[in-house]
C-alpha positions in Angstrom: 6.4 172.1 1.4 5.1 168.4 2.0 7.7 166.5 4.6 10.1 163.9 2.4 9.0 159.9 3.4 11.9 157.3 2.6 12.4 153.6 3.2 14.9 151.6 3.9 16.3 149.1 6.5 17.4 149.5 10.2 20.8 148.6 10.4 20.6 149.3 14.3 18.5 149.3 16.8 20.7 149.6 19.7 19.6 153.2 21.1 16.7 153.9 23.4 13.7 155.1 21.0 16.6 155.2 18.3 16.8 153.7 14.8 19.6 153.6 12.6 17.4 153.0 8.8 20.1 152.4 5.8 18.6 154.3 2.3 19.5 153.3 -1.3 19.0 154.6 -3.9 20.0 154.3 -7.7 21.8 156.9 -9.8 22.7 157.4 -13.3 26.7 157.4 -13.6 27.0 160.5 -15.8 29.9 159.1 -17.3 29.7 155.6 -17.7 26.1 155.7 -18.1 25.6 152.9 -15.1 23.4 152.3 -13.3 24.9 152.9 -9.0 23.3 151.9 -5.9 24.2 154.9 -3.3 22.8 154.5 0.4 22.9 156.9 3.2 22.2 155.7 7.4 19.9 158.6 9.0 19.0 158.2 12.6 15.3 158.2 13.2 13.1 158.2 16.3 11.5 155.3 17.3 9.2 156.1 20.5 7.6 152.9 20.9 11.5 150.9 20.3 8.7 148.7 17.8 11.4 148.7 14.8 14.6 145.7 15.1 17.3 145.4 13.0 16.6 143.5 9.3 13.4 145.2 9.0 11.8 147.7 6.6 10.8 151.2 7.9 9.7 154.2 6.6 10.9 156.9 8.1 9.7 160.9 7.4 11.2 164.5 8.2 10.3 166.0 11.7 11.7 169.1 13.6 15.0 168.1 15.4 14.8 165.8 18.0 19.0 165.8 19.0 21.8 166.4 17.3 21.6 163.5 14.8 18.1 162.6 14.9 15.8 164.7 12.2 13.4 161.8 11.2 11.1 159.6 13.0 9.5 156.0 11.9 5.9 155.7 10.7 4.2 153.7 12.3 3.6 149.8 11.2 1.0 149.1 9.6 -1.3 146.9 10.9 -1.9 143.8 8.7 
């Protein structure tokens, strides 16, 4: 089974090799028929502490690295 990759924003950056990315996403409301943003934080791992808050990062599934952190960033790509 191929490993999920999502994108989103870091929200934090204040732990040691530790992102905090926020994900939205847009649902259908199956009532109204609306369209809702819905965004979850996940903590991802950051070994090189590259990533600061404001910025765009992909992030993809890994083993688990602690208790919280089951992601890590992709690397940026070099321009």
């Amino acid at each position: 089974m191929p490993k999920r990759i999502l994108e989103g924003v870091v929200v934090s950056d204040k732990g040691d090799k530790t992102v905090v990315v926020k994900v939205e996403r847009t649902i259908l409301h199956p009532v109204l028929r609306k369209t809702v943003r819905r965004s979850k934080k996940y903590h991802a791992h950051d070994e090189a502490n590259a990533y600061k808050t404001g910025e765009l990062a992909r992030i993809i599934e890994c083993a688990p690295k602690s208790k919280l952190k089951t992601w890590e960033v992709l690397p940026k790509a070099s321009a």
